[in-house]
N, C-alpha and C positions, 0 to 999 in steps of 0.2 A: 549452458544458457546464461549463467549468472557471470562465470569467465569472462565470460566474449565481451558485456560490455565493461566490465572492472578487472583488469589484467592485473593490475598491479596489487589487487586485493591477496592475500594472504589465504589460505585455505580454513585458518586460524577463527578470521573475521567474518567469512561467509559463513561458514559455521554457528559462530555466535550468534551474527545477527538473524539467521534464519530459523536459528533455535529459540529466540525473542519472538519472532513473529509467532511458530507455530510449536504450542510442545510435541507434538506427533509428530513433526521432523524431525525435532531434536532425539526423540525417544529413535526414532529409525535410524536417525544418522544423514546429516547432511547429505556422504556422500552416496547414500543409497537413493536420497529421495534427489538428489540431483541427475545420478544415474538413469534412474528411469526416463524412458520415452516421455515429453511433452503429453500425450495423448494419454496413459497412462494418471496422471493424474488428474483429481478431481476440478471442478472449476474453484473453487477457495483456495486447491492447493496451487493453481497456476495464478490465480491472482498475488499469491503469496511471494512466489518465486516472480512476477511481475513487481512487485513492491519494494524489496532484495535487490533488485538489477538499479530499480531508479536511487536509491537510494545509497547505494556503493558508488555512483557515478559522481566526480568529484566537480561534479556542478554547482554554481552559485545560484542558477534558478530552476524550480525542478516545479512539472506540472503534472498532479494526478486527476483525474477524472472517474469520480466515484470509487474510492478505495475500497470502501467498503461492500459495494458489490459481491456476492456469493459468501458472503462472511456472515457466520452466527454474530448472536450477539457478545459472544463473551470475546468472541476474536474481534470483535470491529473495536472494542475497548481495546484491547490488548496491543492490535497493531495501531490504533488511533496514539497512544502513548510510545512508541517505537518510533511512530512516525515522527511525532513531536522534538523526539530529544534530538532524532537520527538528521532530525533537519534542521538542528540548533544554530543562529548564524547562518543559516539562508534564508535566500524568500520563494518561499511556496505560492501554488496559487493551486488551491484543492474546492473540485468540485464535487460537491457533497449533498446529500440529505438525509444525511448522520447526525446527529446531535453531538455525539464525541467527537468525531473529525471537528465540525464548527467547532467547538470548542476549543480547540488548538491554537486557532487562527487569531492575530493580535488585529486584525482588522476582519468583521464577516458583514456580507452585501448578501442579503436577502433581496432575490428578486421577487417584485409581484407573480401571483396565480395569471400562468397566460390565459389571455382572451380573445379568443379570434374575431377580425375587421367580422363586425357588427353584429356578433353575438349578443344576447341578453344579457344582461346582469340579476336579473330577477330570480 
């Protein structure tokens, strides 16, 4: 899954970096936990391994939306920092309602609380 879109990654790299995101991959071993059936893993763990693919891609502009989805807290820190460095010299455009992600970001746009045509405000 993480191959297919970064061919040119090293076995070395994917490794690393997905031993950065998660240490219970790292402790498993990359290629056991890449081995496994998609379905087989949890939803954190396929966000994980989603996050890995964008981020090996040798793109100048990469967009996530909501990274931090299915993520504890101590992961949503962990890979908010990962993400950070791993997207040093590009431009992101990350949808979030993480405080650590926002953080990241050298420009963040808070949108207003929506309000549907002619709802109260009261």
């Amino acid at each position: 899954a993480v191959r297919f879109v970064a061919p040119e990654a090293s076995d070395h790299e994917i490794a690393a970096l997905l031993a950065r995101l998660s240490p219970r991959m790292a402790d498993e071993g990359a290629d056991a936990t890449l081995a496994r059936r998609v379905g087989s893993l949890s939803a954190g763990e396929r966000r994980l391994v989603a996050i890995a693919r964008v981020l090996l891609r040798p793109a100048a502009l990469v967009a996530l939306d909501e990274p931090e989805a299915s993520l504890d807290r101590d992961a949503r820190t962990r890979v908010a920092g990962v993400v950070a460095s791993s997207l040093a010299g590009r431009t992101a455009i990350v949808v979030t309602h993480d405080e650590a992600f926002a953080a990241i970001g050298t420009r963040v746009v808070t949108l207003p609380a929506f309000q549907p045509t002619g709802a109260s405000t009261a």
